[in-house]
C-alpha positions, 0 to 999 in steps of 0.5 A: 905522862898526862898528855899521853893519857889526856892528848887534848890537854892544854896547859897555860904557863900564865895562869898555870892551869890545865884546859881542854882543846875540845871543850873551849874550842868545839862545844857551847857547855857551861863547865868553866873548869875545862874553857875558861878558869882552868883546873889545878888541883892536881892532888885530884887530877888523876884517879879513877875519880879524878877530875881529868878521868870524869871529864874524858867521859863526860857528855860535855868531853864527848860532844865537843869530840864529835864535834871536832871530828866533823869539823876536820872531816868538813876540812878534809872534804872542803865542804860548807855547812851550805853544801851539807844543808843543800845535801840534807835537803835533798835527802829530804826531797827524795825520801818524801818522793819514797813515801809519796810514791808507796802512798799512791801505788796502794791507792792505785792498787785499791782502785785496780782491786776494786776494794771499795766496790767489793766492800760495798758488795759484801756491806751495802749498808756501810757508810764512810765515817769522818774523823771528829776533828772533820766532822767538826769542821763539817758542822761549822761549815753548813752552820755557816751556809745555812745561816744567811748572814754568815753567808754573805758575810763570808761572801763578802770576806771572800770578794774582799780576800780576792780583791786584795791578795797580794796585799792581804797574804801577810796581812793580820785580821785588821778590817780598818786597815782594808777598809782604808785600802779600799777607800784608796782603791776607790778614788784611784785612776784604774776605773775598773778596779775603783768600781770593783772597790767601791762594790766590796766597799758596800758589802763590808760596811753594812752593819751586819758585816760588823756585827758577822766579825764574831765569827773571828772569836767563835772559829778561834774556841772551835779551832782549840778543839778541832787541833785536840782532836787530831792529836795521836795521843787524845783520849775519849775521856779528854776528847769529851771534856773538851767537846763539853767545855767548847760548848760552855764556852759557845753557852757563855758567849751568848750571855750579854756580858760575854757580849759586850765584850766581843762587841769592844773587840769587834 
């Protein structure tokens, strides 16, 4: 009678328990009574609060179902998990294709419409506002180029990720490894790639070269706040906050103590 009404009823003659098919075979969950020990109170087996009438509709009885359905049907069909990941991936490409597409027709029937020429015509004081998070990026970019140190330095850092690009894709900010990458460059028989080496070389060992790698610690608390602010869920409040509390930090670490610090670390 209990197979009839729980089919997926499994009972073991050596330990005289009652599992579950579905649970110990299609499913990870970590109720031992159905997978591994077994259930033999049959006093409270059946019931409406029966131990085997809560499990056939418990989360744990329902996923290993479902997961047993698609393993036959994967059966059925002789397809892998390979061919239905290559499947998925797919689906991905041409709904990004579907998305892709629609983006682009209404830019192009912004451009035909001439809706930014019109709305220029009606307000021709109207200017384009950047989101914050841009707008921070703007700033730190002209600090940067109006700044001549921070310039070069970036020149340089430029020249030095150019020159070795292969090598510095997976590379961490280490600048004693590159240095020793190109003092080895330097002394090797490719001639044109030694002078080029030798010319970088003399950028990044300047002393302001050095002392520039603070940039590293200043892009890291701008790069904290730039995320916030492209958060859907921020706030004004928030967004104020944290626009305050960047520049305390930015404050404090001007102060010789904060210094010294970044000066180990460099």
């Amino acid at each position: 009678k209990w197979y009839e009404q729980y089919p997926l009823l499994e009972y073991s003659i050596k330990l005289n328990v009652v599992l579950c098919f579905a649970c110990r075979f299609f499913t990870n969950c970590s109720e031992p009574t159905f997978t591994s020990v077994g259930f033999k109170d049959w006093k409270h087996a059946t019931g409406q609060k029966g131990i085997l009438t809560t499990h056939s509709i418990g989360n744990y009885y329902t996923q290993a179902m479902a997961a047993w359905k698609d393993y036959e049907k994967r059966v059925a069909t002789a397809e892998s998990i390979g061919c239905q990941l290559d499947r998925m991936g797919s689906k991905v490409i041409s709904d990004n294709r579907k998305y892709v597409k629609a983006v682009m027709e209404c830019i192009l029937h912004c451009v035909l419409q001439g809706i930014a020429l019109h709305m220029k015509e009606r307000s021709p004081q109207a200017v384009y506002i950047h989101c914050c998070a841009h707008r921070l990026n703007l700033v730190l970019v002209d600090v940067a180029k109006r700044n001549r140190a921070a310039s070069d330095f970036f020149s340089h850092l430029q020249a030095l990720y150019v020159f070795l690009l292969p090598k510095a894709m997976n590379c961490s900010f280490q600048i004693r490894m590159l240095l020793k990458t190109l003092e080895d460059v330097s002394n090797g028989n490719d001639r044109d790639r030694a002078i080029e080496a030798v010319g970088i070389l003399n950028g990044v060992n300047l002393f302001d070269f050095t002392v520039s790698l603070v940039f590293k610690k200043i892009f890291s608390v701008s790069a904290n706040l730039s995320n916030v602010l492209q958060s859907k869920s921020i706030d004004i409040i928030a967004a104020s906050c944290l626009t305050q509390s960047t520049i305390d930090t930015f404050n404090g670490l001007r102060s010789d103590e904060y210094w010294g610090l970044i000066w180990e670390e460099i």
